[in-house]
ZADO-1210 file (C-alpha; in nm, 4 decimals, padded with zeros to 6 digits):
<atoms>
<atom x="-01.0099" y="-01.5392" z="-05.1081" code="UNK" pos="1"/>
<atom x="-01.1014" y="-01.1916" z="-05.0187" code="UNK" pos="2"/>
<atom x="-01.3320" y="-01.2954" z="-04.7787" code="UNK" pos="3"/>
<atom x="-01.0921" y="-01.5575" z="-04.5813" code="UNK" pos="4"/>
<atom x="-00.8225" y="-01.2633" z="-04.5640" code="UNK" pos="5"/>
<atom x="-01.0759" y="-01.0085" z="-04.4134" code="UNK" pos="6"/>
<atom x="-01.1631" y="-01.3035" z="-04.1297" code="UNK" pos="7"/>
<atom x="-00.7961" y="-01.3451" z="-04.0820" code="UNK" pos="8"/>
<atom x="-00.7134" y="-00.9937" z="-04.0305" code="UNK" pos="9"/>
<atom x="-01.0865" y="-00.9829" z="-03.8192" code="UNK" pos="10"/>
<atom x="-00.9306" y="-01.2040" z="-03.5718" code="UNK" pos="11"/>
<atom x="-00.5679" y="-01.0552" z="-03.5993" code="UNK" pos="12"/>
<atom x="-00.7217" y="-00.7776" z="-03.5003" code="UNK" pos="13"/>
<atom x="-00.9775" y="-00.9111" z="-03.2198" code="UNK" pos="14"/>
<atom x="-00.7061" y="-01.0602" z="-03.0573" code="UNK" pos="15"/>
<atom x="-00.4664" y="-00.7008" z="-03.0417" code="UNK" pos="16"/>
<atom x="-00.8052" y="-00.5841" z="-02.8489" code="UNK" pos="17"/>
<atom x="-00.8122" y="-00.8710" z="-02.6348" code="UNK" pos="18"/>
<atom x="-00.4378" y="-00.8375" z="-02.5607" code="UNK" pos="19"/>
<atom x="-00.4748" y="-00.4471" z="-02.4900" code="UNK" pos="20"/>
<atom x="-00.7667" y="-00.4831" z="-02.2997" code="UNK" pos="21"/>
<atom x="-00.5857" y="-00.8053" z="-02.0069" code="UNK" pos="22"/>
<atom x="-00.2924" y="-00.5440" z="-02.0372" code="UNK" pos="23"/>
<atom x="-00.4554" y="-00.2647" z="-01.8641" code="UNK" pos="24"/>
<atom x="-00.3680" y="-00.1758" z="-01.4963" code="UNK" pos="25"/>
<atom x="-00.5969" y="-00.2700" z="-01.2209" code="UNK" pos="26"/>
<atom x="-00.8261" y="00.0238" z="-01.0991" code="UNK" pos="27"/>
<atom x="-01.0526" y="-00.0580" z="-00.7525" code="UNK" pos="28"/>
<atom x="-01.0874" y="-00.0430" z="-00.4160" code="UNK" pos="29"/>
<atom x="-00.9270" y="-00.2829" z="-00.1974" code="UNK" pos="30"/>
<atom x="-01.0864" y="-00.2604" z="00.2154" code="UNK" pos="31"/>
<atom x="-00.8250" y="-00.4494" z="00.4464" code="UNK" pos="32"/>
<atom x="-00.9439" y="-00.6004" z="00.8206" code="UNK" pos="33"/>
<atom x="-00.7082" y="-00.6076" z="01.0755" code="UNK" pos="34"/>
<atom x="-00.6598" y="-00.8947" z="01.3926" code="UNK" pos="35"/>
<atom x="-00.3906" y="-00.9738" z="01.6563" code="UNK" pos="36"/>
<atom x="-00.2792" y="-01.3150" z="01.6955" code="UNK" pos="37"/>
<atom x="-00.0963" y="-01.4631" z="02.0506" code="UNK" pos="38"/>
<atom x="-00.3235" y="-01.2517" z="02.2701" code="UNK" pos="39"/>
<atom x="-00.6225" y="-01.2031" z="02.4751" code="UNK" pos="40"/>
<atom x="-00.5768" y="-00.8640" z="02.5827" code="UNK" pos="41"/>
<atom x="-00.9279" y="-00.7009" z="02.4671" code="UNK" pos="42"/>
<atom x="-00.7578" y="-00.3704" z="02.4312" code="UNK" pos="43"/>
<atom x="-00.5684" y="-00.4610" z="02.1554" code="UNK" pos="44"/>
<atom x="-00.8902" y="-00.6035" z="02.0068" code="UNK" pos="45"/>
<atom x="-01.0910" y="-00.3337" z="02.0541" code="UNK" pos="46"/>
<atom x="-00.8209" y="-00.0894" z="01.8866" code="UNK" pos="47"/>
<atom x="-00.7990" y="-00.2869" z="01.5996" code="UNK" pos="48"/>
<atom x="-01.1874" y="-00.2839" z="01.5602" code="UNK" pos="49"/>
<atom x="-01.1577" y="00.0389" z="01.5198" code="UNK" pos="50"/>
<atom x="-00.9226" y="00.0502" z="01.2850" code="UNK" pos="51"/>
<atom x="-01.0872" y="00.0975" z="00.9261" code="UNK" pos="52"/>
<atom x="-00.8259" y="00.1203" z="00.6009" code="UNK" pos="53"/>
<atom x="-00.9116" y="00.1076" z="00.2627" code="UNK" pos="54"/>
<atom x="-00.7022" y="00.0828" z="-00.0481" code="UNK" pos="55"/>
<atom x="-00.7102" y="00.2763" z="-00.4024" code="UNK" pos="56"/>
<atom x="-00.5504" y="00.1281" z="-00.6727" code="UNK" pos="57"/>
<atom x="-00.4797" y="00.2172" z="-01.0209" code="UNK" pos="58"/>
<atom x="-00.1434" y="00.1021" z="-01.2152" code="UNK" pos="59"/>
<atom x="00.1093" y="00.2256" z="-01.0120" code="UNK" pos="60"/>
<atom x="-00.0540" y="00.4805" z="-00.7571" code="UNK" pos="61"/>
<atom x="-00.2319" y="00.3853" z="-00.4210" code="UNK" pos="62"/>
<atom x="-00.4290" y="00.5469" z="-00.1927" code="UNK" pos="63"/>
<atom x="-00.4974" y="00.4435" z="00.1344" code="UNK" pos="64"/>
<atom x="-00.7466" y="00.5948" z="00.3231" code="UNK" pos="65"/>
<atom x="-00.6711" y="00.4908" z="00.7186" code="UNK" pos="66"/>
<atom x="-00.9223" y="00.6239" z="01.0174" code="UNK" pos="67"/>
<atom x="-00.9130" y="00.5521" z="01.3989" code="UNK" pos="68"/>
<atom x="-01.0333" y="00.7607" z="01.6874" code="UNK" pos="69"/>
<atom x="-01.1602" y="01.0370" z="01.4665" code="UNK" pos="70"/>
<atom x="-00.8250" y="01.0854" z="01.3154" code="UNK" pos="71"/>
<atom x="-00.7968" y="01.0248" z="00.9491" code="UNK" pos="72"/>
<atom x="-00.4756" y="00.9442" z="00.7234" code="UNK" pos="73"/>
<atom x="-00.3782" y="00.9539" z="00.3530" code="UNK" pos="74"/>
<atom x="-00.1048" y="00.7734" z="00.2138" code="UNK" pos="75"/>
<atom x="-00.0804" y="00.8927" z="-00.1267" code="UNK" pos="76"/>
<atom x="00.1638" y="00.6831" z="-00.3271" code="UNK" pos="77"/>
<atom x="00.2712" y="00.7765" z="-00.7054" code="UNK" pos="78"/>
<atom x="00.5108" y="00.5174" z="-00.8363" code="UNK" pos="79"/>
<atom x="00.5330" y="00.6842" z="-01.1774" code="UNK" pos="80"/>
<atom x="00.7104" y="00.9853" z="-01.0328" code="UNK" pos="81"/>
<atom x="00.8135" y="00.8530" z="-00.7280" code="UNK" pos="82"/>
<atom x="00.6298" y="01.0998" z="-00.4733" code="UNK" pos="83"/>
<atom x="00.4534" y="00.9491" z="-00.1970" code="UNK" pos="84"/>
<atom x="00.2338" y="01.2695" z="00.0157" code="UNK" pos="85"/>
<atom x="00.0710" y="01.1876" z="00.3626" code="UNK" pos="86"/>
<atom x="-00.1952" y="01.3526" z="00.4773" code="UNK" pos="87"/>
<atom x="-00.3309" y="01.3974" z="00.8088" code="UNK" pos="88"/>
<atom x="-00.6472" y="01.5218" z="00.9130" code="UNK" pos="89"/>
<atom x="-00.7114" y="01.6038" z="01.2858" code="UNK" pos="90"/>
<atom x="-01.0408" y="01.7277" z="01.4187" code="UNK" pos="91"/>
<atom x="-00.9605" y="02.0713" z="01.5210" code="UNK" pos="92"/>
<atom x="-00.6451" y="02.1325" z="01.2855" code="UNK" pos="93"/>
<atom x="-00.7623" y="02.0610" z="00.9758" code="UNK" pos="94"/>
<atom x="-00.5828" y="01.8993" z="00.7049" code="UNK" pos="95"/>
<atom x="-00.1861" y="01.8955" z="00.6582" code="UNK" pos="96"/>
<atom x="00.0418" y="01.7005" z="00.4458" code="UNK" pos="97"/>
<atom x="00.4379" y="01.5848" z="00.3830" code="UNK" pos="98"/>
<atom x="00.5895" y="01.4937" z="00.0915" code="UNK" pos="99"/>
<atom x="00.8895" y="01.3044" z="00.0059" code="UNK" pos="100"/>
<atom x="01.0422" y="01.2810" z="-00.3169" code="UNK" pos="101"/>
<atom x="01.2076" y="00.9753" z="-00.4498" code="UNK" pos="102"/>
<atom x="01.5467" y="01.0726" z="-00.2860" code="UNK" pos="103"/>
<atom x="01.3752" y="01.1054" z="00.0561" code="UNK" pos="104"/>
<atom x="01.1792" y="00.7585" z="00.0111" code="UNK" pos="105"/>
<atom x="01.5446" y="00.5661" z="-00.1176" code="UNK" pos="106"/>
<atom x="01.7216" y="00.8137" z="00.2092" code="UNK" pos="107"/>
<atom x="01.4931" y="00.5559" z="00.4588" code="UNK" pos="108"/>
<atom x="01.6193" y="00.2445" z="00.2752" code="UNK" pos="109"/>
<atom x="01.9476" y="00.3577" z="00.2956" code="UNK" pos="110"/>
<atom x="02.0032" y="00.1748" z="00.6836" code="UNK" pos="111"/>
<atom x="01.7939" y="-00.1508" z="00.5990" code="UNK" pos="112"/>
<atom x="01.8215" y="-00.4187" z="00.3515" code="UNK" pos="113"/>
<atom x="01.5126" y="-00.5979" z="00.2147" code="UNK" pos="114"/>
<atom x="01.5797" y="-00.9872" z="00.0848" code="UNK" pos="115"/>
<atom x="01.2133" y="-01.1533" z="-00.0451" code="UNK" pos="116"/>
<atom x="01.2446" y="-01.5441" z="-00.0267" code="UNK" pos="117"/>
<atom x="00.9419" y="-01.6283" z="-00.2601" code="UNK" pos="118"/>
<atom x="00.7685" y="-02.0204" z="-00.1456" code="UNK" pos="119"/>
<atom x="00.5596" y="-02.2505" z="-00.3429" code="UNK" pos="120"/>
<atom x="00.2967" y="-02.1810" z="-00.0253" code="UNK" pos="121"/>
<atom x="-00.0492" y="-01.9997" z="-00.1398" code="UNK" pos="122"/>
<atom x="-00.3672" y="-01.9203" z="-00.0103" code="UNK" pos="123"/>
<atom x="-00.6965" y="-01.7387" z="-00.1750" code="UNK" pos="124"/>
<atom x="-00.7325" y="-01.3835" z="00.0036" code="UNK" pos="125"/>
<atom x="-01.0488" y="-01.1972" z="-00.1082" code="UNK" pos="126"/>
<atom x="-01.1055" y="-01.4288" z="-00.4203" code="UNK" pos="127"/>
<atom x="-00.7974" y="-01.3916" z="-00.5552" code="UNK" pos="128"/>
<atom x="-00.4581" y="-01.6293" z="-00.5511" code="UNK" pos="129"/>
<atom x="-00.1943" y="-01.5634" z="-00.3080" code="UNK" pos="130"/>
<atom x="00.1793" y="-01.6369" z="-00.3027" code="UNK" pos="131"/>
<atom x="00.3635" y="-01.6375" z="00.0047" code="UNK" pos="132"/>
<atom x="00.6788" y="-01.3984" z="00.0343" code="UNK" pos="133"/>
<atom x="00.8942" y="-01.3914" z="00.3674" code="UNK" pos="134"/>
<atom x="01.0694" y="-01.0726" z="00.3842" code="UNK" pos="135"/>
<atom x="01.3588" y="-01.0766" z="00.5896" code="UNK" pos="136"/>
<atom x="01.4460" y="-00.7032" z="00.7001" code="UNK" pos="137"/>
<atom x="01.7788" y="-00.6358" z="00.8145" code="UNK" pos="138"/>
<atom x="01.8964" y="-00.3353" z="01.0052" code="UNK" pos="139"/>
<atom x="02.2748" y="-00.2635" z="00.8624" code="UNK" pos="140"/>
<atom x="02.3354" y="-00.0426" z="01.1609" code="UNK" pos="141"/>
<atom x="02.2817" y="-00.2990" z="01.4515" code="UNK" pos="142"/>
<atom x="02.2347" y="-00.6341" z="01.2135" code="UNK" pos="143"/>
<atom x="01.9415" y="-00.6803" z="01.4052" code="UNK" pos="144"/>
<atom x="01.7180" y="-00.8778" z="01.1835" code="UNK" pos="145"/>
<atom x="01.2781" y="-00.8683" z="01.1404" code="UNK" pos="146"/>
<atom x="01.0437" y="-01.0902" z="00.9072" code="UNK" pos="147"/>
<atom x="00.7608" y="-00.9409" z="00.7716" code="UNK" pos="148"/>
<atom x="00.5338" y="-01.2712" z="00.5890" code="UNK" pos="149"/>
<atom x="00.3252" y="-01.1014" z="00.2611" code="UNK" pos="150"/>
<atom x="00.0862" y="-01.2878" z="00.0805" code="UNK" pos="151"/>
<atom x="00.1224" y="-01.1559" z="-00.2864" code="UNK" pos="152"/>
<atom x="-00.0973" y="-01.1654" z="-00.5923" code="UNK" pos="153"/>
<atom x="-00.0031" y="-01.1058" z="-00.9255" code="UNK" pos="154"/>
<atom x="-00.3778" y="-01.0985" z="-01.0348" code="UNK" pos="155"/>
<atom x="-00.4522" y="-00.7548" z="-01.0340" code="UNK" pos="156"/>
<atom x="-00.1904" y="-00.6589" z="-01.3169" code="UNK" pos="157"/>
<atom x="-00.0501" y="-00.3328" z="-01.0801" code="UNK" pos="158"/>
<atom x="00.2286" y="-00.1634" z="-01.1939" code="UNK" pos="159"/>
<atom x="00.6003" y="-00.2474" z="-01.1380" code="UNK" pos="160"/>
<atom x="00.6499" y="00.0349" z="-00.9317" code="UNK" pos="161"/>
<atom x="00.3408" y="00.0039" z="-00.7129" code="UNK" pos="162"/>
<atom x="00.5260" y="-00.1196" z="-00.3977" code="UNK" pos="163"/>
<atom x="00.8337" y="00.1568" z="-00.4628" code="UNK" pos="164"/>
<atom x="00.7732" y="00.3053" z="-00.1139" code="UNK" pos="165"/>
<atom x="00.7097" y="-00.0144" z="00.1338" code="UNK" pos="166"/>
<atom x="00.8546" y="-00.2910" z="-00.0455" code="UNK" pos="167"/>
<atom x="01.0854" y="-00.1739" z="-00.3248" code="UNK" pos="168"/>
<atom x="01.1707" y="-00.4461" z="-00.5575" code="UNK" pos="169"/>
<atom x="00.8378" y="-00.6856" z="-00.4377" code="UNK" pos="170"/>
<atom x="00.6778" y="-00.8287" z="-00.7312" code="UNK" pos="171"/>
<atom x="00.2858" y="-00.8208" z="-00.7094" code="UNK" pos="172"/>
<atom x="00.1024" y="-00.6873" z="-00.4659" code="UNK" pos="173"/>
<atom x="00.0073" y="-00.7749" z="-00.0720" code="UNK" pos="174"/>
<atom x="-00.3498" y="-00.8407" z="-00.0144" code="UNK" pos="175"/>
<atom x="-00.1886" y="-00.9909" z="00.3285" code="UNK" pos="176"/>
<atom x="00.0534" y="-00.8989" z="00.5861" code="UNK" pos="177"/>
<atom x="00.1731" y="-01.0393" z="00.8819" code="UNK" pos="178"/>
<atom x="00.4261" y="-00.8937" z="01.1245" code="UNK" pos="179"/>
<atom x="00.5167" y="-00.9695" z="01.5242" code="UNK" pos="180"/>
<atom x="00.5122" y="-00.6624" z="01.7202" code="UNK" pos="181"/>
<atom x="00.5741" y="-00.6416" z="02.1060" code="UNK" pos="182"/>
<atom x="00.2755" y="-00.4965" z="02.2973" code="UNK" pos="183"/>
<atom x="00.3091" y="-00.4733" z="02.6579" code="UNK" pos="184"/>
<atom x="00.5836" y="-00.7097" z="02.7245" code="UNK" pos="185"/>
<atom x="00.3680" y="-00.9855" z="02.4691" code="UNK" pos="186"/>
<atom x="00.4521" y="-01.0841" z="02.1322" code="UNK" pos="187"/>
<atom x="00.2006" y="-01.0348" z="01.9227" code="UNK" pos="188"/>
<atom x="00.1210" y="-01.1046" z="01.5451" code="UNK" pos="189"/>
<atom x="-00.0410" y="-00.8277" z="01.3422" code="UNK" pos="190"/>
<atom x="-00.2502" y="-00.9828" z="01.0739" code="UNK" pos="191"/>
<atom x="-00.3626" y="-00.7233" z="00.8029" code="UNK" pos="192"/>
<atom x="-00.5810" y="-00.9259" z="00.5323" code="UNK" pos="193"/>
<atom x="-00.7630" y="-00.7902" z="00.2245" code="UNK" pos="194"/>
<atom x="-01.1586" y="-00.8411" z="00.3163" code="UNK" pos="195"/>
<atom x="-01.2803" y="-00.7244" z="-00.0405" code="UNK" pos="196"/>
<atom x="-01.1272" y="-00.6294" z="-00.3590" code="UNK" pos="197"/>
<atom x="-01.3852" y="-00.3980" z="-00.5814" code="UNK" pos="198"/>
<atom x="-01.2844" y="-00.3133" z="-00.9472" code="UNK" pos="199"/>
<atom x="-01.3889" y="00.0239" z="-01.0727" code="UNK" pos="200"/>
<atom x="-01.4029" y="00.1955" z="-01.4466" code="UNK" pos="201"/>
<atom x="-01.4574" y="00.4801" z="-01.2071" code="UNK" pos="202"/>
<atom x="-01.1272" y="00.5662" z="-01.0753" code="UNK" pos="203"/>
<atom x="-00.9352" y="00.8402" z="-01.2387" code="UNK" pos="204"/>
<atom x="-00.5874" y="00.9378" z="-01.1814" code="UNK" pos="205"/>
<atom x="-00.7315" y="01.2842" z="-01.0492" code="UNK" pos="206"/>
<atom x="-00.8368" y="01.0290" z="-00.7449" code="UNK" pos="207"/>
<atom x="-00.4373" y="01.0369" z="-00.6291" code="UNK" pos="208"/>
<atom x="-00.3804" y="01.4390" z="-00.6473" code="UNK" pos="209"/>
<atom x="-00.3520" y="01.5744" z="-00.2979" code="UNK" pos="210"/>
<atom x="-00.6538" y="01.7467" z="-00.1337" code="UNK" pos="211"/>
<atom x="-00.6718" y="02.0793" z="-00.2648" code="UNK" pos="212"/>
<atom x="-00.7431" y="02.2286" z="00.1384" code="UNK" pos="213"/>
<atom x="-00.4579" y="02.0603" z="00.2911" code="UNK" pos="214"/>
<atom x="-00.1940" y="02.2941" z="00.3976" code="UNK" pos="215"/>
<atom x="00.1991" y="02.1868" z="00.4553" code="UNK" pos="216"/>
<atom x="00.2930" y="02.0952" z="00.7714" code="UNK" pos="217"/>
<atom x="00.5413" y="02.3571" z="00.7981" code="UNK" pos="218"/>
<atom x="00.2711" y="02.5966" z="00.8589" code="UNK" pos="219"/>
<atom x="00.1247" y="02.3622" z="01.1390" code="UNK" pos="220"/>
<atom x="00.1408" y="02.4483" z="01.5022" code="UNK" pos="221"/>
<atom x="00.4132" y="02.3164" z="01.6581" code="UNK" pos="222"/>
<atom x="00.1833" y="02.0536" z="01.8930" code="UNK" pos="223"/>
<atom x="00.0975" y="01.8559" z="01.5564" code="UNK" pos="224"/>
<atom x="00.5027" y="01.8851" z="01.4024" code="UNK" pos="225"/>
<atom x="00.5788" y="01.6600" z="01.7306" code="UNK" pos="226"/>
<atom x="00.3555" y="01.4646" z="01.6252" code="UNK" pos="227"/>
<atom x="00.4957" y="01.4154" z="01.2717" code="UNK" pos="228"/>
<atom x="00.8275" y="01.3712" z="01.4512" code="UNK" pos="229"/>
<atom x="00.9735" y="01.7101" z="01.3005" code="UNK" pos="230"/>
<atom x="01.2280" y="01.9383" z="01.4871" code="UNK" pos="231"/>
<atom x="01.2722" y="02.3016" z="01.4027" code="UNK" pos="232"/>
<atom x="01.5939" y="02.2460" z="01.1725" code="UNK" pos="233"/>
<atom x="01.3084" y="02.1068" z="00.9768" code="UNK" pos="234"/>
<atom x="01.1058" y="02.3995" z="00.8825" code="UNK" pos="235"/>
</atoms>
């Protein structure tokens, strides 16, 4: 008898361990591709070539790590405590960043309205199963209305906050995005699709802290505020 209740509590206990260890947060690196659909203007090719962007995930924080044209971008997102830092790093200026706080981030949803219309359509992006979303993005100062099509996993058990900052409210995460965008008179698809998804032990949240030799852009010459858009009622 002893022995048949030390198997049962064996396997009791087995599966907690199994149950903790599907319950723990995706942590990897997730490198996106970019293309243009409905043109044949090379330029538009060639800029997108160019474009690399890669993705650090863990739980609820991101990372992406965008370069083009020598000019390099951090997106630092922290859904836990709702602080999302940016980063820019500009041969010749060094490194700078802006933060926004979870006030600031809800401030920019304030004039938009999100509504996700979920479909039974999938497709496999990077090995892993993908839900379509249509995001219909309404503007409540003009009503002027956008669609933004995500393809959404629920695979990599992210957090619930992971999307606080783009997509507030999505559930899963986007390992494809598809937008039209206007380029020289043309309309023109944007197709942003996951080209690898890499697990990692590795990643620590220390990975998401902001660079310790970035300064804040309030100390920046004035040539790179304009080019964060800031004014001097800023500073």
């Amino acid at each position: 008898m002893k022995k048949q209740i030390s198997l049962w509590l064996a396997v009791i206990m087995l599966f907690g361990t199994i149950a903790t260890f599907a319950q723990k947060p995706f942590a990897g690196t997730i490198t996106f591709a970019w293309s243009a659909e409905g043109t044949d203007d090379p330029n538009v090719a060639a800029q997108l070539a160019e474009l690399s962007q890669e993705v650090i995930l863990l739980g609820n924080n991101t990372k992406t790590v965008l370069n083009q044209m020598g000019v390099g971008i951090i997106n630092i997102t922290n859904g836990d405590y709702k602080l999302v830092t940016t980063v820019i790093d500009i041969p010749g200026y060094g490194k700078y960043y802006v933060e926004q706080d979870e006030n600031e981030v809800k401030k920019k949803f304030e004039t938009s309205k999100m509504d996700f219309n979920y479909k039974d359509e999938t497709k496999t992006i990077a090995g892993y199963n993908c839900k379509k979303v249509v995001v219909k993005v309404t503007d409540l100062e003009t009503d002027e209305e956008d669609e933004i099509v995500l393809w959404v996993t629920d695979e990599l058990m992210t957090g619930d906050y992971v999307n606080f900052s783009t997509y507030p409210g999505l559930k899963g995460y986007p390992l494809g995005i598809e937008m039209k965008k206007e380029i020289d008179g043309e309309e023109v698809t944007l197709v942003q699709k996951a080209s690898a998804v890499t697990p990692s032990k590795k990643i620590k949240s220390t990975e998401f802290l902001r660079p310790s030799d970035a300064k804040d852009i309030k100390d920046a010459p004035a040539e790179l505020k304009q080019m964060f858009g800031m004014d001097e009622s800023e500073e």
